[in-house]
C-alpha positions as CSV (number, residue, x, y, z in Angstrom):
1,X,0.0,0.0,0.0
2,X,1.1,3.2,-0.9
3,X,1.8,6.5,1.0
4,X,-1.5,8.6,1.3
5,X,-2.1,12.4,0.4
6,X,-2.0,12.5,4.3
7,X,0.2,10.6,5.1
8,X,2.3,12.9,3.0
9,X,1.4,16.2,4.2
10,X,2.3,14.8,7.6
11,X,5.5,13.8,6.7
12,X,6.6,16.9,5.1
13,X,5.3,19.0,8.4
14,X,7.8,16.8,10.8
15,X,10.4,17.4,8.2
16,X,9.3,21.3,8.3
17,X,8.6,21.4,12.0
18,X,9.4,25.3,12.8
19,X,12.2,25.3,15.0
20,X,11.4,29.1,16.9
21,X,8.5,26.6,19.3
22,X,10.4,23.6,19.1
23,X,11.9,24.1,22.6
24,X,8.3,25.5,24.2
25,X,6.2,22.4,22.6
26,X,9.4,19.9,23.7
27,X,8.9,20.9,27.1
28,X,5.1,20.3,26.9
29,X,5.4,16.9,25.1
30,X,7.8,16.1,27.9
31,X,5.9,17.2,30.7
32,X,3.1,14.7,28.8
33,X,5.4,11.9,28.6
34,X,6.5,12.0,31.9
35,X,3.1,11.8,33.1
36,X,0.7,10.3,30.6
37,X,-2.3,9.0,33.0
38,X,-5.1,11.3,34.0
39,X,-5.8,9.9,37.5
40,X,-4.5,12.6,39.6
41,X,-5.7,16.1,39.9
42,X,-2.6,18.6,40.1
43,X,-1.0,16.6,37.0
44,X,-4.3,16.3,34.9
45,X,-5.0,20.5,36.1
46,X,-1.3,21.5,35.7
47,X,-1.4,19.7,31.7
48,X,-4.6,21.6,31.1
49,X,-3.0,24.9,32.0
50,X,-0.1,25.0,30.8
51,X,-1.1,23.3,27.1
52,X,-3.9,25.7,27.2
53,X,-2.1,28.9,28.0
54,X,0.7,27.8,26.0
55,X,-1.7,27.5,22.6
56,X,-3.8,30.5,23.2
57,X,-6.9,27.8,24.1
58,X,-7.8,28.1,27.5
59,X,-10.1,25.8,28.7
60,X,-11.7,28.9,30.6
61,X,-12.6,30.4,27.6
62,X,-15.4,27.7,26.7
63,X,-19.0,29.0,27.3
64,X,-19.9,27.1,30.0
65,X,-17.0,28.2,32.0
66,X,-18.5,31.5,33.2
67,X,-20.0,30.6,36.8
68,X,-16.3,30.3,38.0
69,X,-13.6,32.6,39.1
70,X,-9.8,32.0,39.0
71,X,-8.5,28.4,39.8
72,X,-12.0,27.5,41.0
73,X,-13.0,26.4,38.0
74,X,-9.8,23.9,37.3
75,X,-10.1,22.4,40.8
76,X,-14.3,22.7,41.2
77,X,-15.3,22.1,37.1
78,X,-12.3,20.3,35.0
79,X,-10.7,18.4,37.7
80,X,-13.7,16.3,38.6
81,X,-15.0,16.1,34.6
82,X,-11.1,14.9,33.5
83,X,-10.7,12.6,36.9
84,X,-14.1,10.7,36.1
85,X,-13.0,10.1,32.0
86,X,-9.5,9.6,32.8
87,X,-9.2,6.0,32.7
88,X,-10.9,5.7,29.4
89,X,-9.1,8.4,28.1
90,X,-5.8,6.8,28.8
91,X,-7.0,3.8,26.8
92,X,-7.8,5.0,24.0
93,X,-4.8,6.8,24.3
94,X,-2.8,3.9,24.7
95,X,-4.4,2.5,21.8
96,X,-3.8,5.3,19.5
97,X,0.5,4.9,20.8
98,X,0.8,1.6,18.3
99,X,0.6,3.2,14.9
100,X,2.8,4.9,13.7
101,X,2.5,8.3,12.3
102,X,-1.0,9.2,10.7
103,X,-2.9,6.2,9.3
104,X,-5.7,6.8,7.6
105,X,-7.7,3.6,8.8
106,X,-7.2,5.5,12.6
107,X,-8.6,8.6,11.8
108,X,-11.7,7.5,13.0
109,X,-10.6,6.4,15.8
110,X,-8.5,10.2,16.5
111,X,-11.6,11.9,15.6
112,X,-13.5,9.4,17.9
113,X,-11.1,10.1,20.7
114,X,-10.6,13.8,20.2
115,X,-14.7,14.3,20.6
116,X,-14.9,11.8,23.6
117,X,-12.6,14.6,25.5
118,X,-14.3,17.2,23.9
């Protein structure tokens, strides 16, 4: 089977990857490496923060999020929400680790997984 459009595209943006945020995202794919489960509060909070500030995507800045003040909401709202889908989260995590690069027979299952934590 041959390489796909996709696949292709992908390819060339590893190849391409812009080296003025390659320390900044290092550290964050670091800091996700080192601690890949979502079972504990300050780890699951302190990836949610720092990915979100660090992308301009605040999780604070959904909708929904305007009944809470400051760190209340991470602690009262996300902790809770991320704690109670974290084990099947991490599974279909997992699952997603053993291909490798993007596959187009596992887009549906990305998709799948990026709306579950949606």
């Amino acid at each position: 089977m041959g390489v796909t459009e996709v696949e292709k595209q992908y390819r060339e943006y590893l190849a391409h990857r812009n080296s003025r945020w390659e320390f900044g995202n290092s550290i964050l794919y670091k800091m996700c490496e080192d601690n890949p489960l979502h079972n504990e509060a300050d780890v699951v909070i302190g990836k949610i923060w720092l990915i979100g500030r660090s992308y301009a995507a605040a999780i604070e800045r959904r909708k929904h999020a305007d009944n809470y003040q400051g760190d209340d909401f991470y602690y009262d709202a996300v902790a809770p929400k991320m704690l109670g889908i974290g084990d099947e989260l991490d599974k279909r995590i997992e699952s997603l680790k053993n291909t490798t690069g993007i596959i187009v027979d596992c887009v549906p299952e990305i998709l799948s997984t990026h709306k579950f934590l949606m």
